[in-house]
C-alpha positions as CSV (number, residue, x, y, z in Angstrom):
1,X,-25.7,-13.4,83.9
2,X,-27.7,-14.1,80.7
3,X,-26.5,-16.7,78.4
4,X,-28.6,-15.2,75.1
5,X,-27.8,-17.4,72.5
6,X,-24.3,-18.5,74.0
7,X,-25.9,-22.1,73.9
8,X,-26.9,-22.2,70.4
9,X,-23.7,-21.2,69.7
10,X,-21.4,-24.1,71.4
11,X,-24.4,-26.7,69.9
12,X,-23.0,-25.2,66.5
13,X,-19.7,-25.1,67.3
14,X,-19.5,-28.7,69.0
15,X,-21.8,-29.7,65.7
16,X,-18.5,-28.6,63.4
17,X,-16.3,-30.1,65.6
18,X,-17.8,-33.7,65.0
19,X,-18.1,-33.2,61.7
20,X,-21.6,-33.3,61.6
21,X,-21.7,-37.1,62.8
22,X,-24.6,-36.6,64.6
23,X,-27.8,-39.4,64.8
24,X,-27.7,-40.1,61.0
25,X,-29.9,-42.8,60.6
26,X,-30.2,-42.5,56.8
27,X,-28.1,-45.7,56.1
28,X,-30.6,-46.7,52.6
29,X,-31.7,-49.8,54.5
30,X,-35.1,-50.2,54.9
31,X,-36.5,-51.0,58.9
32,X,-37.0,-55.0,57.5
33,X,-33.1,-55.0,55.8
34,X,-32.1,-53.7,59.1
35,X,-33.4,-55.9,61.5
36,X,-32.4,-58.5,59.3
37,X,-29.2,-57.3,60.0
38,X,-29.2,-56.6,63.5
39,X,-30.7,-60.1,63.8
40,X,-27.6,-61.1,61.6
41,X,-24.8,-59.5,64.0
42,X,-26.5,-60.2,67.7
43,X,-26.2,-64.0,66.2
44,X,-22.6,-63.8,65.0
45,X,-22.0,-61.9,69.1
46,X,-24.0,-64.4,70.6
47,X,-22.5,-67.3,68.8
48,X,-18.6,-66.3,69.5
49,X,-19.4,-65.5,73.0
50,X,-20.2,-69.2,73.5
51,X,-17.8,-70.7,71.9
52,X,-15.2,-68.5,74.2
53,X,-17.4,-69.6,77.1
54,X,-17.1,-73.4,75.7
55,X,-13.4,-72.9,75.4
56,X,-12.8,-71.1,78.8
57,X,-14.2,-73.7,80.6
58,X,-12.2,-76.5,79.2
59,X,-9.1,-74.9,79.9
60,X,-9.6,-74.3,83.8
61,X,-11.4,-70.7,83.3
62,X,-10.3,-67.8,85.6
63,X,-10.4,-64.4,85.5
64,X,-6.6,-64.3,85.1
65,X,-5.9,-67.3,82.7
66,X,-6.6,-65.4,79.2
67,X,-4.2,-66.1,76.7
68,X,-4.0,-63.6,73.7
C-alpha cells in the first residue's frame, strides 16, 4: 500500500491539533539575556535542592519520611 501524502497530512493535522506549539524559539530574548536566565533558574533549582538535601538529612532522611 502507498501512503502518497497520507503523512503530510497527519503532520498537518497533528500541527492543528497543538495549536501550532511547535519549537518556537522566538521568545525576543537575545542568546546573552537567555543564558543569563538559564544561568538565573539552574541557580534558583540548584539552590532549593540543597537546602531540601540540608533539611532531609537533619530530620532522619528516608525515602518514606516526606512530609508535605
Amino acid at each position: 500500500m502507498a501512503r502518497g501524502n497520507q503523512r503530510e497530512k497527519d503532520r498537518e493535522r497533528a500541527q492543528a491539533r497543538n495549536g501550532n506549539k511547535g519549537k518556537n524559539k522566538d521568545d525576543g530574548l537575545t542568546p546573552e539575556q537567555r543564558r543569563e536566565r538559564d544561568a538565573k533558574a539552574l541557580q534558583e533549582k540548584t539552590a532549593k535542592k540543597a537546602a531540601q538535601a540540608a533539611g532531609g538529612e537533619s530530620s532522619g532522611g528516608g525515602k518514606g519520611n516526606t512530609k508535605k
